[in-house]
N, C-alpha and C positions, 0 to 999 in steps of 0.2 A: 135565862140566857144560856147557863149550862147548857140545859136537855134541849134547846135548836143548836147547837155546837157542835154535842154527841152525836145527833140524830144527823145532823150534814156530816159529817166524818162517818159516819157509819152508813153514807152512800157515796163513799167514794170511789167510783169506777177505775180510778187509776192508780191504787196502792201502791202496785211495782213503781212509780214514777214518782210520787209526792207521797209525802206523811199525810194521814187523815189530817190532822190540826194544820196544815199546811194549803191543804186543797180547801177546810172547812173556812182559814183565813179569805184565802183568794175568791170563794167564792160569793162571800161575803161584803167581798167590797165589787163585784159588779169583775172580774178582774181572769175569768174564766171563759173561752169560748167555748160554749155546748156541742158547736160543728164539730171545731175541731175534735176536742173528745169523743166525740161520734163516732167520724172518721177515724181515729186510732182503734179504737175498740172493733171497728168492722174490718180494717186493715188485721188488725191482730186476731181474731177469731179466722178469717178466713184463710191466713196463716198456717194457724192451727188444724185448721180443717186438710189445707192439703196436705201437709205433715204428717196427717193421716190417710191420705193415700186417696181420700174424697176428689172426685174430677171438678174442675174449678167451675163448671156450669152447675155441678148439683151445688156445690160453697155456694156460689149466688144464687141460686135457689132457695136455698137453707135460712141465708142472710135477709133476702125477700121476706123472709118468713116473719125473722123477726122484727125485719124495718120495713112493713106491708108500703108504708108513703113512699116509699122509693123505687124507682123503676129499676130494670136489671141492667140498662145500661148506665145508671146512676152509681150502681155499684160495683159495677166493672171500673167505671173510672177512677173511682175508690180506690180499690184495691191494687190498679196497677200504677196510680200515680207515684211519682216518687216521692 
C-alpha cells in the first residue's frame, strides 16, 4: 500500500497546488478531475511560454505537440478561458 501512495504522490502534476499525500488522497478516492488538471497544466505552460516572449500561435503549436488528441482550436479555447 505504501509504494502505490509514494508512487501516486510522485506523479503529482500539481505540487504548487496540493501536497503529494493530499493529491495522492483525493485521487484515490475517484475525487480528482484529469480535464481539469489538463487544462491547468496547458493553461500554465502556455503561460509560461509567452512569458518567454514565444508568439501564442507557436505556444499552441508547441502544446499540439505535447497533447497531439487535441485540436489548435481546442487549445486556444483553453488557454484563453477564464
Amino acid at each position: 500500500m505504501f509504494n502505490d501512495e509514494y508512487n501516486e504522490a510522485a506523479n503529482n502534476p500539481i505540487p504548487e497546488l496540493i501536497s503529494d499525500e493530499v493529491y495522492s488522497l483525493l485521487n484515490n478516492r475517484g475525487l480528482i478531475n484529469e480535464k481539469s488538471v489538463r487544462d491547468y497544466l496547458i493553461k500554465k505552460r502556455f503561460k509560461d511560454m509567452r512569458d518567454s516572449k514565444v508568439r501564442a500561435s507557436e505556444a499552441i503549436d508547441s502544446l499540439r505537440e505535447e497533447y497531439p488528441y487535441l485540436q489548435f482550436d481546442t487549445i486556444r479555447k483553453i488557454v484563453y478561458q477564464s
